[in-house]
N, C-alpha and C positions, 0 to 999 in steps of 0.2 A: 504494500500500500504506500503510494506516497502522497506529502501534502506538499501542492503547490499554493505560494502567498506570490500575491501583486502587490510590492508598497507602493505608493505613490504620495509625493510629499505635491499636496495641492496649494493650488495659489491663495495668497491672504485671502482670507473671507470665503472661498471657495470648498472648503472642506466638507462640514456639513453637509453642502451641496451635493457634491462626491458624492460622499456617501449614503445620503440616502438614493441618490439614483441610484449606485450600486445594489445596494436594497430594494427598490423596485424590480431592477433584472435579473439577479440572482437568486431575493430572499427564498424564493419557492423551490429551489432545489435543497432537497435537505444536507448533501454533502459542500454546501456553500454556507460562507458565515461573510458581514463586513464587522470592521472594528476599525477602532477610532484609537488615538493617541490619548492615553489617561496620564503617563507621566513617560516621559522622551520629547524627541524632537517634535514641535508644534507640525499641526497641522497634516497629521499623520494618517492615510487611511490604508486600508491593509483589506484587501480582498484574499480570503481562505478558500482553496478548495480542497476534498478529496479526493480521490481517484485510484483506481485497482493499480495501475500501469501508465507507462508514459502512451503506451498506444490510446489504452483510453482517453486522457488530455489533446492528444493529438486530436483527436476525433472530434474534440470539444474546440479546440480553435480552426478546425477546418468548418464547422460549422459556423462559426464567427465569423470569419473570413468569408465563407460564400453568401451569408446575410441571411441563412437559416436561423430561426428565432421558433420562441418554443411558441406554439398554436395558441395558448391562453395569454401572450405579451400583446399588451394594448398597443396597438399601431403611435401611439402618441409618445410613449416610453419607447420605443425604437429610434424614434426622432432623435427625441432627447439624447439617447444612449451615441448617436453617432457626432455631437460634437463636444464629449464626453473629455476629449484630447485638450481643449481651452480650458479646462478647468485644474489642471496639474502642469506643473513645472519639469518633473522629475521622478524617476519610478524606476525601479528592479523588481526581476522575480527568483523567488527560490523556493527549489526544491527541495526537498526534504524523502527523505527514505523512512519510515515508520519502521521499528524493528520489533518482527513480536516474536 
């Protein structure tokens, strides 16, 4: 199993924002979490996934990428989601290997 995170250090005043968009497009997958900066670098949002295998994630950003969206996302929240990019500065993702 591994968990992949998306930080993203969003623009002043823009966090919030982030985040709960991320929460709108995500929150319904149960293997998805967002989270916010409680004590660290300001303005911190952290998108969590889980996933069996890297093929699995693959699969989830080829759907990304071809603009396949899950059947019950309101066409308005899509919108939104694509200038998603104006709202962060800066971002890395990591992986992570879950060892059980």
């Amino acid at each position: 199993m591994l968990i992949i995170r998306d930080v993203f250090t969003a623009k002043p005043g823009q966090a919030s924002k982030l985040a709960r968009l991320l929460k709108k497009v995500f929150g319904h997958e149960p293997q998805a979490r967002v989270m916010t900066d409680l004590i660290g670098p300001y303005n911190t949002v952290v998108m969590e996934m889980t996933v069996k295998d890297l093929s699995e994630f693959e699969r989830h950003m080829e759907e990304y990428r071809t603009g396949k969206r899950a059947p019950t996302m309101d066409p308005k929240v899509a919108e939104e989601m694509s200038n998603y990019t104006e709202m962060w500065q800066s971002g890395r993702r990591e992986v992570f290997q879950v060892l059980e």
